[in-house]
DSSP file (Angstrom, degrees, kcal/mol; ACC not computed):
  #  RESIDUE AA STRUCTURE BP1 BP2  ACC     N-H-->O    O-->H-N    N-H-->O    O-->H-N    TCO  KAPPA ALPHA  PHI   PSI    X-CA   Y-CA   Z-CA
    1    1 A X              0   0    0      0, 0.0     2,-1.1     0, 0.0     3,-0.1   0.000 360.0 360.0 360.0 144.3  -21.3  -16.8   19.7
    2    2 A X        -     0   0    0      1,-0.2     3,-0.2     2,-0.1     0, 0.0  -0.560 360.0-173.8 -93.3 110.0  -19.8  -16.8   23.0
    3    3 A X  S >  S+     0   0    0     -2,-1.1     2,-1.5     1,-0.2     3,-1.1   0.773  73.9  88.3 -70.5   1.5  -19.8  -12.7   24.1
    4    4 A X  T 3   +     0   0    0      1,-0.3    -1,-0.2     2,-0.1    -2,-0.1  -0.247  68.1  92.2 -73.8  51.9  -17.8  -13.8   27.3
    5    5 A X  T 3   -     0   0    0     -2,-1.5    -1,-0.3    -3,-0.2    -2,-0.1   0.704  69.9-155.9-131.4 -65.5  -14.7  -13.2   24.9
    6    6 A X    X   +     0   0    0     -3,-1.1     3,-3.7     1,-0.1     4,-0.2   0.155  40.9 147.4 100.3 -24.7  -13.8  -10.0   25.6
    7    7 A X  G >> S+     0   0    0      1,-0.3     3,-3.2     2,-0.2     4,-0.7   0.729  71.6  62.0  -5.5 -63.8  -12.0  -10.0   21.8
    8    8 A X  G >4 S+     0   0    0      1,-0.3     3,-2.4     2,-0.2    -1,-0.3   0.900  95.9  63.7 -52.8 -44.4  -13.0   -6.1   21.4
    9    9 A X  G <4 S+     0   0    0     -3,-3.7    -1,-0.3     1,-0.3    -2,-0.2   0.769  95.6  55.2 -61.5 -35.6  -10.5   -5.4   24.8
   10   10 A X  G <4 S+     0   0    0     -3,-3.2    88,-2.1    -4,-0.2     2,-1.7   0.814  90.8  84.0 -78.2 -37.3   -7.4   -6.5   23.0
   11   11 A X  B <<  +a   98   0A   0     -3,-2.4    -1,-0.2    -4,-0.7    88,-0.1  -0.370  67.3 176.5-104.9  99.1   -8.2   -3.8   20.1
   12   12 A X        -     0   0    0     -2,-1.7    88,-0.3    86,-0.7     2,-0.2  -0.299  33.2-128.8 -74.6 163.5   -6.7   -0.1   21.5
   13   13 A X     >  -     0   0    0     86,-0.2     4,-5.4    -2,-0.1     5,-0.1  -0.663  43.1 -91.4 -98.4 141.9   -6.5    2.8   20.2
   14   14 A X  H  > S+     0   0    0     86,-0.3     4,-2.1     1,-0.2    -2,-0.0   0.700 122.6  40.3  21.9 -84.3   -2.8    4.4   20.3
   15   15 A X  H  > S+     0   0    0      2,-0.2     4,-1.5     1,-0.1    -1,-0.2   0.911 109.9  54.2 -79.7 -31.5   -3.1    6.1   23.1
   16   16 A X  H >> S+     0   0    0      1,-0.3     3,-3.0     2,-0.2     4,-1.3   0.992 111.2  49.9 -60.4 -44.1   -4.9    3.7   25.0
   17   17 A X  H 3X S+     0   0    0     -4,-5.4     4,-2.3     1,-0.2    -1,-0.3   0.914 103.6  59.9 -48.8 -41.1   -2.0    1.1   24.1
   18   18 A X  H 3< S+     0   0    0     -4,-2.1    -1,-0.2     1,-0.2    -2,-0.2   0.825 109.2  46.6 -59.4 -15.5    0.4    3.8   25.2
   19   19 A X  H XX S+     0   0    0     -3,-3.0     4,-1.4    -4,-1.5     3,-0.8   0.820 112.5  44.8 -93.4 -27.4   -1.4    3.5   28.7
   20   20 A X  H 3< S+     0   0    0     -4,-1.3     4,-0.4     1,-0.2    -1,-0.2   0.424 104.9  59.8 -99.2  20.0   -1.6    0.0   29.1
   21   21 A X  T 3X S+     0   0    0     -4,-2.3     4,-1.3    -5,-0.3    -1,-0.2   0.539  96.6  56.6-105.5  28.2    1.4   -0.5   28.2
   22   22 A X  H <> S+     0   0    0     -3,-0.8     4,-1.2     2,-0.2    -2,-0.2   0.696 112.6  53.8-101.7 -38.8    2.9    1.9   31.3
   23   23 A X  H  X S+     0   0    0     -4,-1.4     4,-1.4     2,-0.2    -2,-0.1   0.881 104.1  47.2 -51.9 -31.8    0.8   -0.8   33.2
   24   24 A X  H  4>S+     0   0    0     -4,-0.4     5,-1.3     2,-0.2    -2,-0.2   0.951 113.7  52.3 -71.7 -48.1    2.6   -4.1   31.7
   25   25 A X  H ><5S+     0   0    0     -4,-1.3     3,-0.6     3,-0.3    -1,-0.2   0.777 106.1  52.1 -59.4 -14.6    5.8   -2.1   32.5
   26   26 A X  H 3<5S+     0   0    0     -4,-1.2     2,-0.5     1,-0.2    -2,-0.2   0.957 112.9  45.2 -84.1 -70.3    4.6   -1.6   36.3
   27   27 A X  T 3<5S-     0   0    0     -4,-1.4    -2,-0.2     1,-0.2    -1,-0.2   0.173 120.8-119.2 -83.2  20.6    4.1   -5.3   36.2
   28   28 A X  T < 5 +     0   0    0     -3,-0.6     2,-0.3    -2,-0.5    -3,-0.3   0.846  59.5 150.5  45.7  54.6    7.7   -5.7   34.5
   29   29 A X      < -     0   0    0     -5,-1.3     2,-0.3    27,-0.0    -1,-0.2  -0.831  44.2-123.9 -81.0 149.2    6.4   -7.5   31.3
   30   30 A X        -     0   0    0     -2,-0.3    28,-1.9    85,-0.0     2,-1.0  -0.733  23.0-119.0 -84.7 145.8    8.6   -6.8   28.1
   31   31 A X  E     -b   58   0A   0     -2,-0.3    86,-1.9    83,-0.2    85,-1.1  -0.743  26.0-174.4 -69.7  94.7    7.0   -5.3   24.9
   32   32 A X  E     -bc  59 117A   0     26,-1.9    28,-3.8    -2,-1.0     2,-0.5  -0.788   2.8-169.7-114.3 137.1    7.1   -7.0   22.0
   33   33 A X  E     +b   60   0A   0     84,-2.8    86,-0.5    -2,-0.5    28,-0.2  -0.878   9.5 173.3-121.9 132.1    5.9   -5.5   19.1
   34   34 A X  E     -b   61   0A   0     26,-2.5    28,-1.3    -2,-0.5     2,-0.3  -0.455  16.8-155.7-116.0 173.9    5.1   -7.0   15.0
   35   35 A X  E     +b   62   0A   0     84,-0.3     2,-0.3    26,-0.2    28,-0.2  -0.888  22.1 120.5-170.8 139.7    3.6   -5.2   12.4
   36   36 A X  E     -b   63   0A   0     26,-1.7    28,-2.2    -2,-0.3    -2,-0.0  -0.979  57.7-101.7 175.5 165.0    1.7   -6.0    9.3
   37   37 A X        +     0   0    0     -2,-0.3    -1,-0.1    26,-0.2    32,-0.1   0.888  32.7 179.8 -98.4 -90.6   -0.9   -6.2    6.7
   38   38 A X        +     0   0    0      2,-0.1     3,-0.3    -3,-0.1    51,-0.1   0.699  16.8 156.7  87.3  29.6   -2.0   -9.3    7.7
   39   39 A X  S    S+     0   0    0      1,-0.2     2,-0.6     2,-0.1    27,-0.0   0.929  75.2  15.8 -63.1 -69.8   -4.9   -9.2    4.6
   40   40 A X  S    S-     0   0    0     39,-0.0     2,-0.6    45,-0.0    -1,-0.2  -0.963  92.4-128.2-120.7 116.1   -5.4  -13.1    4.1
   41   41 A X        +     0   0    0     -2,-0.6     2,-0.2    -3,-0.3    -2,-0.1  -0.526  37.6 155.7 -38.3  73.3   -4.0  -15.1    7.0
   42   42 A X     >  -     0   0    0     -2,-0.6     4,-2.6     1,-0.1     5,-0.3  -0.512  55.4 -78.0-124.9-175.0   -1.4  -18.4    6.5
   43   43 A X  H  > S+     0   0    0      1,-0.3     4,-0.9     2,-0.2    -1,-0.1   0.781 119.6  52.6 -49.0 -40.9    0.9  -20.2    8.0
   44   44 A X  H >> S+     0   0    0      2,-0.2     4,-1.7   104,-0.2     3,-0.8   0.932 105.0  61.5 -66.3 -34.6    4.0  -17.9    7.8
   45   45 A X  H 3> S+     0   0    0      1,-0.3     4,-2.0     2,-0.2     5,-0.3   0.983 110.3  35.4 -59.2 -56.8    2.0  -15.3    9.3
   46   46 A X  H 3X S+     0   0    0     -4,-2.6     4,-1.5     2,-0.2    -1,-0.3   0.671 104.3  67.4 -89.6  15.3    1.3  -17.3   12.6
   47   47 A X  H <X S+     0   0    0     -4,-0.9     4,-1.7    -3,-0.8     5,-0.2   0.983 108.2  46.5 -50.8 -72.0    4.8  -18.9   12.7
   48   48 A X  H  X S+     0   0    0     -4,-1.7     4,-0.5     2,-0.3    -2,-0.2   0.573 117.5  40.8  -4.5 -47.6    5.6  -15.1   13.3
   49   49 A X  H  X S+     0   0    0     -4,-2.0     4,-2.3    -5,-0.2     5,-0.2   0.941 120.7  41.0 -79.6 -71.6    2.9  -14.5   15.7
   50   50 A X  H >X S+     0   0    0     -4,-1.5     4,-1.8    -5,-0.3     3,-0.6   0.829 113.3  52.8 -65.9 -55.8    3.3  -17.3   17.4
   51   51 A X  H 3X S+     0   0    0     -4,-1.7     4,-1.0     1,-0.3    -1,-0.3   0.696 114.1  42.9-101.9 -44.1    7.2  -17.4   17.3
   52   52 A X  H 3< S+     0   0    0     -4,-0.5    -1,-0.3    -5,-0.2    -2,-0.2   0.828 103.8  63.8-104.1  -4.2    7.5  -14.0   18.7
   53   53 A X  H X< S+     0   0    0     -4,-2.3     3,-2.6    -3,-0.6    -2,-0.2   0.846  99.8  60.2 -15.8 -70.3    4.7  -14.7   21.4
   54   54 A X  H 3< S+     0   0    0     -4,-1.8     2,-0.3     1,-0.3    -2,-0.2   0.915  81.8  79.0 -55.1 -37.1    7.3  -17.4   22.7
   55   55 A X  T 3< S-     0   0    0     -4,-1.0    -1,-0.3     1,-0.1    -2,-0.1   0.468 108.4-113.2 -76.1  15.5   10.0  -14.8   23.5
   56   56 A X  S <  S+     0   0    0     -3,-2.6    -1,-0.1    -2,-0.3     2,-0.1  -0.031  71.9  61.4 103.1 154.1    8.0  -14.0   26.8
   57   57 A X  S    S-     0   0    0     -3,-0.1     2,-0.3   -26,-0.1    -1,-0.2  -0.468  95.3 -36.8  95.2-149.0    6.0  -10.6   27.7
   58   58 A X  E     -b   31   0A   0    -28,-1.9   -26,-1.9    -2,-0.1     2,-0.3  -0.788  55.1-154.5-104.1 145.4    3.1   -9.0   26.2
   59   59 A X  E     -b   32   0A   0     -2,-0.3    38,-2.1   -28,-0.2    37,-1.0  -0.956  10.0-175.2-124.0 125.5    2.8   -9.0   22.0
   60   60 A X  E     -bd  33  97A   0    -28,-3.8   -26,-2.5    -2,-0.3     2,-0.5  -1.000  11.6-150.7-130.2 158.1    1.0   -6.4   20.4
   61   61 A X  E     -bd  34  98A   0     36,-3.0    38,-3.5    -2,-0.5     2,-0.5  -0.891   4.9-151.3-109.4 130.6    0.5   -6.5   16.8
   62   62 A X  E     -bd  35  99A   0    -28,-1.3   -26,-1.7    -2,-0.5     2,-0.5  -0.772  11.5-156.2 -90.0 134.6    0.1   -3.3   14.8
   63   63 A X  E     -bd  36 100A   0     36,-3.2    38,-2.4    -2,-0.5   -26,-0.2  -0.872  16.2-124.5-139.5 126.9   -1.9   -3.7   11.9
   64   64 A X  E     - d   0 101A   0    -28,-2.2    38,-0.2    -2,-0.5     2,-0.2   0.008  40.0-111.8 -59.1 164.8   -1.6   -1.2    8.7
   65   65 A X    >>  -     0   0    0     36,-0.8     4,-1.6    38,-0.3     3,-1.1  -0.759  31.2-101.8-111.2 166.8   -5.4    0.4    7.9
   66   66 A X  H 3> S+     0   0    0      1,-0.3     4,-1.7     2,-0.2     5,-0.1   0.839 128.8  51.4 -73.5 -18.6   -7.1   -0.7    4.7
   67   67 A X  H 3> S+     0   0    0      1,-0.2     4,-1.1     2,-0.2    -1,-0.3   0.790 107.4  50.3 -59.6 -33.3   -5.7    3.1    3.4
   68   68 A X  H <> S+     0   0    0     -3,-1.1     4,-2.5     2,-0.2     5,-0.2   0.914 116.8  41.2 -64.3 -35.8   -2.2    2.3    4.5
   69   69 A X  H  X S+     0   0    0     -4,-1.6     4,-3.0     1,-0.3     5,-0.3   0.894 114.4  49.0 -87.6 -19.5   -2.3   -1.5    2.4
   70   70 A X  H  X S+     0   0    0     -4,-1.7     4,-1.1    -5,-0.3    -1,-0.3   0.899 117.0  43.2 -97.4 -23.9   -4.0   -0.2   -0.7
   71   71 A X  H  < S+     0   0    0     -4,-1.1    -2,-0.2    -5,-0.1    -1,-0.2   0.939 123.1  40.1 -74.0 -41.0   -1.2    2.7   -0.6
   72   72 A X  H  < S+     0   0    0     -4,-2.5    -2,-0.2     2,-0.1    -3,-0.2   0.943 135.6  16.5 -21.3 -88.1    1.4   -0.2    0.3
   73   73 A X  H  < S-     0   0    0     -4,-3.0     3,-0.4    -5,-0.2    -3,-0.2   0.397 110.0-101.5-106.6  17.3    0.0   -2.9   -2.2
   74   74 A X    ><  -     0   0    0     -4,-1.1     3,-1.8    -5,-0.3     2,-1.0   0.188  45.7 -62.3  77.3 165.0   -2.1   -1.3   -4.5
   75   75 A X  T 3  S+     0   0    0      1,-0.3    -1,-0.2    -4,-0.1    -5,-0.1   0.048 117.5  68.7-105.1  57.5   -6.0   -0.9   -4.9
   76   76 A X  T 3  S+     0   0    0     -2,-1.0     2,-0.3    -3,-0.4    -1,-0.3   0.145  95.0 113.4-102.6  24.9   -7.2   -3.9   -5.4
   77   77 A X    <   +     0   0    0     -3,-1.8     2,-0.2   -11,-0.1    -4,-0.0  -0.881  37.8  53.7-122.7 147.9   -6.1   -4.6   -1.5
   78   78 A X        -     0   0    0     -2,-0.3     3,-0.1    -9,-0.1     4,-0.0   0.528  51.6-177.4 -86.0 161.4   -6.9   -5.1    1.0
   79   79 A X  S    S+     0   0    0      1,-0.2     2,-0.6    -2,-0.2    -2,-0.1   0.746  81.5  42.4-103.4 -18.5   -9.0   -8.0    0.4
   80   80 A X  S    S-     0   0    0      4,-0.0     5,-0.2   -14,-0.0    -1,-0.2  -0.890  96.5-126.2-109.4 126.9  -10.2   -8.4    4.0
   81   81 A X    >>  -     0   0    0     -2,-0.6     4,-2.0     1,-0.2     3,-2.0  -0.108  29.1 -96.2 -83.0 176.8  -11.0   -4.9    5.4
   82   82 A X  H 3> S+     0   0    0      1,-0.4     4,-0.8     2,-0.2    -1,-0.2   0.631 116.1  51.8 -71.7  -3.3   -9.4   -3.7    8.6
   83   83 A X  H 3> S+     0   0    0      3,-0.1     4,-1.2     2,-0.1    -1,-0.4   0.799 107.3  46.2-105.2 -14.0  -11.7   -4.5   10.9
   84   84 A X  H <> S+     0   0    0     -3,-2.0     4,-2.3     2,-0.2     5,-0.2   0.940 113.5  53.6 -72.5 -49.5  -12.4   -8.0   10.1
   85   85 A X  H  X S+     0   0    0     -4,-2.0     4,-2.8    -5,-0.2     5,-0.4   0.980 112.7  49.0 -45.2 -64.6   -8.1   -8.6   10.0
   86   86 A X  H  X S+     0   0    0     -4,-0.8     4,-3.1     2,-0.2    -1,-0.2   0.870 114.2  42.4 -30.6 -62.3   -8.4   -6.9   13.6
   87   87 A X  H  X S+     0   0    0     -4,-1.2     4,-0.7     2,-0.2    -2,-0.2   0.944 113.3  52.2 -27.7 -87.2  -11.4   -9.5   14.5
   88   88 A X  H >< S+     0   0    0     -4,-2.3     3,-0.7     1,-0.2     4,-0.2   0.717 114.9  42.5 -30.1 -65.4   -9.3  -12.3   12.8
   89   89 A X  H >< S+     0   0    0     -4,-2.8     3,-4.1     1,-0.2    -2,-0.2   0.958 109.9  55.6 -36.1 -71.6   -6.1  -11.3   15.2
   90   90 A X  H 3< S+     0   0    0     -4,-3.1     5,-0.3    -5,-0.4    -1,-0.2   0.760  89.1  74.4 -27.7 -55.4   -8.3  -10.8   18.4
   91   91 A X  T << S+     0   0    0     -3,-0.7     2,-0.4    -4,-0.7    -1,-0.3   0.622  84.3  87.7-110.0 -45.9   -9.5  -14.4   17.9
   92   92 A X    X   -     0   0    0     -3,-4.1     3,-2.2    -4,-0.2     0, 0.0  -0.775  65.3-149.9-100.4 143.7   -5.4  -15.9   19.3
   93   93 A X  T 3  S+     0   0    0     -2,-0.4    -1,-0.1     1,-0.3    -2,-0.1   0.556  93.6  54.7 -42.8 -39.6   -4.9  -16.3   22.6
   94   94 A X  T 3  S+     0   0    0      1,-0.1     2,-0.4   -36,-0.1    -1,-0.3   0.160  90.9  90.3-102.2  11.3   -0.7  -15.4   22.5
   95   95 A X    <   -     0   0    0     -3,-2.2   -35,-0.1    -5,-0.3     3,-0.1  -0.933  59.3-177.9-118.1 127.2   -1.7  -12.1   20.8
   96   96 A X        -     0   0    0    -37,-1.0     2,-0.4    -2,-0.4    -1,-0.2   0.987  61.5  -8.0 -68.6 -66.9   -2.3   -9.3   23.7
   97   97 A X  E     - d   0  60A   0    -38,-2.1   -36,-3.0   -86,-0.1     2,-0.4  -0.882  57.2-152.4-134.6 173.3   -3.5   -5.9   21.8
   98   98 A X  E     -ad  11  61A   0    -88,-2.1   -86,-0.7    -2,-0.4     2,-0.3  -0.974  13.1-168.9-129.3 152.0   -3.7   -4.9   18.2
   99   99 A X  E     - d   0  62A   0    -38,-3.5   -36,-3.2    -2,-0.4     2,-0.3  -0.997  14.9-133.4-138.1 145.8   -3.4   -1.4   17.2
  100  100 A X  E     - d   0  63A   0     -2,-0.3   -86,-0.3   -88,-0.3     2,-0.3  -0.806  13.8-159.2-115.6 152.2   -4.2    0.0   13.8
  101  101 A X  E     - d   0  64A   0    -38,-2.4   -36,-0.8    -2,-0.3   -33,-0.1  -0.999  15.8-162.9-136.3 129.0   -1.9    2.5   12.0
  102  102 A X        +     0   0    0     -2,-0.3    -1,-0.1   -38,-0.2   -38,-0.0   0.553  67.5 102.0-129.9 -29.0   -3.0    4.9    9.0
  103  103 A X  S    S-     0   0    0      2,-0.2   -38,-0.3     1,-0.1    -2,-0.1  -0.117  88.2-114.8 -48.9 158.8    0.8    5.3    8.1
  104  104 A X  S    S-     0   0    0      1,-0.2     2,-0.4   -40,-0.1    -1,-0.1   0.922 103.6  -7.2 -65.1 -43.6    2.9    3.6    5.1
  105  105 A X  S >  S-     0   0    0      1,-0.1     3,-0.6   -41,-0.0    -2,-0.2  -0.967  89.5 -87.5-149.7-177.2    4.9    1.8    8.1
  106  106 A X  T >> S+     0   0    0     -2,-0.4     3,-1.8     1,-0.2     4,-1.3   0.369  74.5 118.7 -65.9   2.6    5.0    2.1   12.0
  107  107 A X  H >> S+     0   0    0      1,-0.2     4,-3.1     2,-0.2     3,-1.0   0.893  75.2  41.8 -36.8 -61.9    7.4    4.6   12.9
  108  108 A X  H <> S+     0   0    0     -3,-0.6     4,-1.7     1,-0.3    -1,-0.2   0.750 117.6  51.4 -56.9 -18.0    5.6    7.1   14.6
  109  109 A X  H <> S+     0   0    0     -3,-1.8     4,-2.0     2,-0.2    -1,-0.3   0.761 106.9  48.7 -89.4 -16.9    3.9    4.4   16.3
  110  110 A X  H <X>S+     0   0    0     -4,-1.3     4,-3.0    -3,-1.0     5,-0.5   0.874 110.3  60.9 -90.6 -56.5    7.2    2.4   17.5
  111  111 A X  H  <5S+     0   0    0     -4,-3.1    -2,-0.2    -5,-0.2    -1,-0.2   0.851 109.5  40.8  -5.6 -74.6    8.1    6.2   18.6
  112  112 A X  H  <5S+     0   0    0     -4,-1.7    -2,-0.2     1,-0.2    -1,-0.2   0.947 119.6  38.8 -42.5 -76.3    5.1    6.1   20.9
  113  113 A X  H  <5S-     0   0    0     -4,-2.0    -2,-0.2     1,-0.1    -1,-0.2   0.695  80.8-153.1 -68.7 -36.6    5.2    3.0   22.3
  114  114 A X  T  <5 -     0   0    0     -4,-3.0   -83,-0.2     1,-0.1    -3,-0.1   0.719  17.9-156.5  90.3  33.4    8.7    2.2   22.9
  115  115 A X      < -     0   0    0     -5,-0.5   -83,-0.2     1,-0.1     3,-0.1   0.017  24.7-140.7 -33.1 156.4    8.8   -1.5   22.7
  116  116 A X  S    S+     0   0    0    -85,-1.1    25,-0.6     1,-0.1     2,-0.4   0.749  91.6  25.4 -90.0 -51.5   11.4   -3.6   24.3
  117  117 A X  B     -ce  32 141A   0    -86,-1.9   -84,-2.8    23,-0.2     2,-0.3  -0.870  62.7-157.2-127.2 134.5   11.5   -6.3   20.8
  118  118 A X        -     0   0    0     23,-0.9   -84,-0.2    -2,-0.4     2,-0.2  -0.591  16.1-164.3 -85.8 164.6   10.5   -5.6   17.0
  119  119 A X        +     0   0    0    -86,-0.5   -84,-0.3    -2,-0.3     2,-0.2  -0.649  15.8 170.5-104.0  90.0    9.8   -8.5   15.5
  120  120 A X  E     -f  144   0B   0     23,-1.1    25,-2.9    -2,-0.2     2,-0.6  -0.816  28.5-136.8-131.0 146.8    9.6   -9.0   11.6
  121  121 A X  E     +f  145   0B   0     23,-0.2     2,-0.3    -2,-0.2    25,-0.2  -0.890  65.8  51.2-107.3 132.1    9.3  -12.3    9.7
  122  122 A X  S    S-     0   0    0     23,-1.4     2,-0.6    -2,-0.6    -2,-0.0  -0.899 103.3 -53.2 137.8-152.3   11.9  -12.5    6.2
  123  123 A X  S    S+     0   0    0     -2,-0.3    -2,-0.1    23,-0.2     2,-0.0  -0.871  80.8 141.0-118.7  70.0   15.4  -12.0    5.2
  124  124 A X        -     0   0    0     -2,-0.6     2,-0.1    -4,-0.1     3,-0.0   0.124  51.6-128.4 -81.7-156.0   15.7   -8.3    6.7
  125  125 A X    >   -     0   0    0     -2,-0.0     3,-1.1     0, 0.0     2,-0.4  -0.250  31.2-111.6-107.6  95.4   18.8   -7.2    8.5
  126  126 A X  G >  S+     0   0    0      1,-0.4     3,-1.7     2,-0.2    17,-0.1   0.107 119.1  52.7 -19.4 -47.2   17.9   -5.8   12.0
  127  127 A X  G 3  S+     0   0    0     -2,-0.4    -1,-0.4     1,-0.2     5,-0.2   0.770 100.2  57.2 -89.8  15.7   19.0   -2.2   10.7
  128  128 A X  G <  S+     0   0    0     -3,-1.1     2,-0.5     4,-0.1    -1,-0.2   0.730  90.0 105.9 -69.7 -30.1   16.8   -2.4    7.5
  129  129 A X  S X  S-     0   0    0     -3,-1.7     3,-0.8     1,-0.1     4,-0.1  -0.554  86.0-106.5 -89.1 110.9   13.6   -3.0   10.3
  130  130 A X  T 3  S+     0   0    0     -2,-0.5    -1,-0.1     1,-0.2    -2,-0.1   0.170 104.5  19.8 -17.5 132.1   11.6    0.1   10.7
  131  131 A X  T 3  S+     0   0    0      1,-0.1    -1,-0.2    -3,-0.1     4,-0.1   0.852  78.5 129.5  50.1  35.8   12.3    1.8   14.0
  132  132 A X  S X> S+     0   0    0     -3,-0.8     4,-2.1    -5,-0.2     3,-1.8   0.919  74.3  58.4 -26.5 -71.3   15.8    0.1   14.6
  133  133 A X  T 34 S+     0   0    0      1,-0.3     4,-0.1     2,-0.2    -3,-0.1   0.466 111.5  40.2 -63.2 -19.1   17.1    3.5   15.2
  134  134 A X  T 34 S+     0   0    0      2,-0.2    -1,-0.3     1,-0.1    -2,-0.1   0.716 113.9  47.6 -92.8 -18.1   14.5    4.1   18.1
  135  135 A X  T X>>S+     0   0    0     -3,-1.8     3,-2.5     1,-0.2     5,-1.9   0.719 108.1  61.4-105.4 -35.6   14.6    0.8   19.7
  136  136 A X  G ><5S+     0   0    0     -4,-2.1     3,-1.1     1,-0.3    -1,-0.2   0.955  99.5  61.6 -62.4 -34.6   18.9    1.2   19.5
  137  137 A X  G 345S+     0   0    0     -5,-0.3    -1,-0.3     1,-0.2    -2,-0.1   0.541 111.7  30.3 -86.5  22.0   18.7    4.4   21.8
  138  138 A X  G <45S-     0   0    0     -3,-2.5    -1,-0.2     2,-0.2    -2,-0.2   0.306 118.3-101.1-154.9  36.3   17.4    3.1   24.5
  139  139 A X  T <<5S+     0   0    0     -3,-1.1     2,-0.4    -4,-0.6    -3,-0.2   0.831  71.1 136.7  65.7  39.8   18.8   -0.5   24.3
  140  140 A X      < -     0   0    0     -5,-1.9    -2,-0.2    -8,-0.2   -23,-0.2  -0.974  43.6-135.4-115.8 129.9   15.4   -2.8   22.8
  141  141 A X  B     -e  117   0A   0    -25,-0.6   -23,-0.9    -2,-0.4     2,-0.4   0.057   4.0-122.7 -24.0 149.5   16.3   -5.4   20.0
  142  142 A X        -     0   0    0    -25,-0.2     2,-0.4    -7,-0.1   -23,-0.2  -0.853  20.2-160.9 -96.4 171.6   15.2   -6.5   16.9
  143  143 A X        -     0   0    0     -2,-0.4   -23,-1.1   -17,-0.1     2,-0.6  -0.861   3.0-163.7-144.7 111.8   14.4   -9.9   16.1
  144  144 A X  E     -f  120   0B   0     -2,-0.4     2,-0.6   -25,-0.2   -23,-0.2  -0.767   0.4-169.5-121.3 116.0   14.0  -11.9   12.5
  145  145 A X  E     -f  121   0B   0    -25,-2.9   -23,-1.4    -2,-0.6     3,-0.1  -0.874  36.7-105.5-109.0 125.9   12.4  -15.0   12.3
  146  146 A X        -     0   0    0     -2,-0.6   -23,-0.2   -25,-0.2   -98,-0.1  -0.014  33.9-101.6 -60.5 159.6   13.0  -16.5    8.9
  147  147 A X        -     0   0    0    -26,-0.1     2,-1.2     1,-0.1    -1,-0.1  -0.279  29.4-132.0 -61.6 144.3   10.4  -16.5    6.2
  148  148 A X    >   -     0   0    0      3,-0.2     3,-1.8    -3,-0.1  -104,-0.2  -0.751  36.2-119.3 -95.5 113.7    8.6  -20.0    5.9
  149  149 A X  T 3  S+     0   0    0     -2,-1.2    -1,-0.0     1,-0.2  -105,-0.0  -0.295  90.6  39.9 -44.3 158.3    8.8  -20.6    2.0
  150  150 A X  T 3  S+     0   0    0      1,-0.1     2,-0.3    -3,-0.0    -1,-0.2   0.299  88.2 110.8  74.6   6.2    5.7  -21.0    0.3
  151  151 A X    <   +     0   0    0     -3,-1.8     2,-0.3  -109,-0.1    -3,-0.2  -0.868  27.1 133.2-119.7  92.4    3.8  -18.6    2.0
  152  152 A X     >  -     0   0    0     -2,-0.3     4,-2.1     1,-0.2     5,-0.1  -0.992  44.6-149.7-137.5 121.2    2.5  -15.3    0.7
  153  153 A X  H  > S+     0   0    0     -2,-0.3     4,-1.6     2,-0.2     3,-0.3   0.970 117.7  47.0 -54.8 -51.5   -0.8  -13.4    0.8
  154  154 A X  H  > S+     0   0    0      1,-0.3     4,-3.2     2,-0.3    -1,-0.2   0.915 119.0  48.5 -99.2 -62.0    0.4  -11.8   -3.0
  155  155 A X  H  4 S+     0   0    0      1,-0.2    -1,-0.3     2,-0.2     5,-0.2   0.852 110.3  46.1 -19.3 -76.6    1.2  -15.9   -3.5
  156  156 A X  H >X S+     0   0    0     -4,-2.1     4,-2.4    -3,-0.3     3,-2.2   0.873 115.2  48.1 -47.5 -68.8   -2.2  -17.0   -2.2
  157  157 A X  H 3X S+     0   0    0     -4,-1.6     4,-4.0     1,-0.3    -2,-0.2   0.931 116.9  41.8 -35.1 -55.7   -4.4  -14.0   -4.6
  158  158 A X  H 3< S+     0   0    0     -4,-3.2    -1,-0.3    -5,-0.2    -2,-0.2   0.308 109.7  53.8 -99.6  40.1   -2.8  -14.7   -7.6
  159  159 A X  H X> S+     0   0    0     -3,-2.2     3,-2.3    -5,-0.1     4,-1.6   0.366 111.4  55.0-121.9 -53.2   -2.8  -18.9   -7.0
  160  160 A X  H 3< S+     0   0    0     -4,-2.4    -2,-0.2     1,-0.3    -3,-0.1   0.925 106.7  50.9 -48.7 -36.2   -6.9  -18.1   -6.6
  161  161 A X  T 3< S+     0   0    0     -4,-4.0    -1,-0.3     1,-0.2    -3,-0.1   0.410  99.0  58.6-105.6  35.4   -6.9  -16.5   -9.9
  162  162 A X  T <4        0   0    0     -3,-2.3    -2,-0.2    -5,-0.1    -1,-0.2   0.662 360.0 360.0 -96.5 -52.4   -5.2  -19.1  -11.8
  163  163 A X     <        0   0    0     -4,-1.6    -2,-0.1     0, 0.0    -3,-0.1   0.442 360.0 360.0 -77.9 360.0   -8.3  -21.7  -10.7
């Protein structure tokens, strides 16, 4: 494996993210910020990635901890544990930092960081998306990229125990 990679630098802690991201804002990048499970990896997921990547700036993805998804999706989940999903993430190029969050969803963390963009992949309506209410006081967006059919981790589990 090649260690010239660096992977591990993309995955902050909180605070640290809160600190480089007072550097991206010194170098006038926008925040944009996703949030997710991310347990088994498919195609809608990096349509998502990828999709909110294009809108320019820095991306960080926040990624629920395997105590947030098994509270989330019950305990047979996660099936990949949070540091291998972190790994997996590190691994594209268009995703900057990943941060992990111990809550049921990102508020406090949206709080912190104070992203410019949300970014959520489905049929939401922007005020339905966690930490609307934070990103509306100080003028930052949400952004909804529609779900690609046919793509579901919950999809994917229970197509594997069919075979």
């Amino acid at each position: 494996m090649n260690n010239n990679l660096n992977l591990d630098k993309k995955i902050l802690s909180a605070s640290e993210l809160v600190a480089q991201i007072r550097k991206w804002r010194e170098q006038k990048e926008k925040i944009i910020f996703t949030n997710g499970c991310f347990d088994i990896l498919h195609n809608g997921h990096l349509e998502v990635l990828f999709s909110a990547a294009k809108l320019g700036g820095k991306l960080i993805v926040a990624l629920n901890s395997d105590s947030s998804v098994k509270k989330l999706k019950g305990k047979s989940r996660p099936i990949n544990t949070e540091i291998d999903r972190k790994k997996f993430l590190s691994y594209f190029n268009f995703i900057d930092s990943i941060t992990l969050f111990y809550e049921e969803t990102p508020y406090n963390l949206i709080k912190k960081l104070k992203p410019d963009y949300i970014v959520k992949g489905g049929d939401y309506k922007k005020e339905e998306v966690v930490g609307y209410d934070i990103l509306k006081e100080y003028g930052g967006d949400v952004i909804i990229f529609p779900f690609i059919d046919g793509f579901s981790t919950t999809n994917i589990i229970n197509q594997s125990k069919k075979s």
